[in-house]
N, C-alpha and C positions, 0 to 999 in steps of 0.2 A: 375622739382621738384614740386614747387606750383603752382597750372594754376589759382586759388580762392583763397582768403585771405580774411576772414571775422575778421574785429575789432571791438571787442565790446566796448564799451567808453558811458562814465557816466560824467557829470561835475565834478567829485574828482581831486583833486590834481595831480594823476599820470595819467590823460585822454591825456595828451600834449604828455607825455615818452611814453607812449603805440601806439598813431596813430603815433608817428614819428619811433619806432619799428616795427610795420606792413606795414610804408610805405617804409621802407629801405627794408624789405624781399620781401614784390610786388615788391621794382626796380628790383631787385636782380635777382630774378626768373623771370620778366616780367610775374608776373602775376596780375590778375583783384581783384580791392579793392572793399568791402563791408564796408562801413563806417555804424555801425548800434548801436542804442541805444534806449532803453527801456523802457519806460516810467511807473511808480508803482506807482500809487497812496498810494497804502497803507505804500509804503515803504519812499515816496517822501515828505509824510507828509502834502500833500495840502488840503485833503479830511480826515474830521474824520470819525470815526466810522457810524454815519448815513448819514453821505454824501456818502458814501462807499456803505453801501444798497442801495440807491439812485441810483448811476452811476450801480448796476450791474440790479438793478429793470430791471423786465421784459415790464414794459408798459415804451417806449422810449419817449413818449412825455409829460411826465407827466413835472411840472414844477423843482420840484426837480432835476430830472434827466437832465433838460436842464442845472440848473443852475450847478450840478456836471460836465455834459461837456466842459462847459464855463470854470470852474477852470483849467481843463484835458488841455484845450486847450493854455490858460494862461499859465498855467506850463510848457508846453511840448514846446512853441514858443524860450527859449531859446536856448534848446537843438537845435532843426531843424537852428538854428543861427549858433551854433557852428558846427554840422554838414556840414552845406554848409561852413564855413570857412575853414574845414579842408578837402574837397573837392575842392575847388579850387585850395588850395596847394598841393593836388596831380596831380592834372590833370598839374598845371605847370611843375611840377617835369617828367611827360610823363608818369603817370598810368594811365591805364583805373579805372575808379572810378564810383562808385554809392554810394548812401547812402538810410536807412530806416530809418524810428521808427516804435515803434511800442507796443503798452498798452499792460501789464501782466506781470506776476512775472519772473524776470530775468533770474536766469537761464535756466527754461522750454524755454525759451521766445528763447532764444539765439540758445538753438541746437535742437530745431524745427526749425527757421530760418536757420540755418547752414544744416542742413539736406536737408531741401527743396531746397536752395539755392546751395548745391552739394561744400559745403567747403572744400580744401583739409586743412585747418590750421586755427583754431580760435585764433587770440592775444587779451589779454588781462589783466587789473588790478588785484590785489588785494587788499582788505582790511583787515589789519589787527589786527584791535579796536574789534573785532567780540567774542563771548563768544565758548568755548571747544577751545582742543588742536587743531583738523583739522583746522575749523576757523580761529587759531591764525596763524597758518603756511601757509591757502592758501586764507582764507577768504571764506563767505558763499558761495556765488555767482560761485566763480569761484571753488572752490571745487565740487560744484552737477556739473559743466558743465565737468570739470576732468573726475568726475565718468559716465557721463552720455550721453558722447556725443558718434559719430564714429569715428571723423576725430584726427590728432594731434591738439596742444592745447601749447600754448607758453603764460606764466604768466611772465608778467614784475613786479617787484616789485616796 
C-alpha cells in the first residue's frame, strides 16, 4: 500500500497525534518514515523584518547575516530535539525512520520535499486559528499542500 510515509510535524499541540498517526500507518504497511520539519523564520517569529533581509542578504558573511544564522540556528536546535526523540521511538517500534529539516515556507517546503523524496502519503496537522473559510477547515499550511502536492495526504485534526 505505503512503501514512504512522509510526516510533516511542527512543535504545535497536535505534532504528538500526528507522528503517532504516521507511525501506526508505517507499522501497518511496513513502510519507511520521514520525520520532517520546517523551519520559517518569518512565520517562527525569531527574526524581524530586517533580520529577515539579513538572513536572505546575498553577501553570506556579512555580520548581520551571521548573527540571523545564529538565531536560525537557536530556534531550529529544539525542533532537531524533538525530531530525534520521535525517531528513536520509531525505530523501537521496528520502522525504518529518518528525519529532516529544513528552512523555507512550509507548505512549498513540504511537497518539494515529498516529491524529491518519492512519498506515497503525506501525514499531517492542522491549524485551525487561521483567517478564511479554507483555512478554518484545513488550515494554511496544510490546505496549499492538499492543493498542491502528487501524492495522498492524511490531515489529523
Amino acid at each position: 500500500m505505503f512503501q514512504k510515509v512522509l510526516v510533516a510535524i511542527d512543535c504545535s499541540k497536535v505534532s504528538k497525534r500526528v507522528f503517532e498517526k504516521a507511525l501506526s500507518l508505517a507499522k501497518l504497511t511496513k513502510a519507511n518514515l520521514m520525520i520532517f520539519n520546517v523551519v520559517c523564520p518569518e512565520e517562527d517569529g525569531y527574526l524581524d523584518k530586517s533580520e529577515l533581509l539579513n538572513y536572505y542578504n546575498s553577501d553570506k558573511y556579512s555580520e548581520s547575516v551571521k548573527y540571523s544564522q545564529k538565531m536560525l540556528d537557536k530556534f531550529s536546535q529544539p525542533k532537531l530535539e524533538m525530531l530525534h526523540l520521535y525517531t528513536e521511538e520509531a525505530t523501537a517500534a521496528g520502522v525504518e525512520v529518518e528525519y529532516k529539516q529544513h528552512v523555507g515556507q512550509p507548505g512549498e517546503t513540504i511537497c518539494e520535499f515529498a516529491r524529491n523524496w518519492q512519498a506515497d502519503l503525506i501525514v499531517m496537522g492542522r491549524r485551525h486559528w487561521l483567517s478564511g473559510m479554507e483555512e478554518f477547515v484545513l488550515g494554511r499550511v496544510s490546505n496549499y499542500v492538499l492543493h498542491h502536492t502528487f501524492c495522498c495526504v492524511f490531515i489529523v485534526a
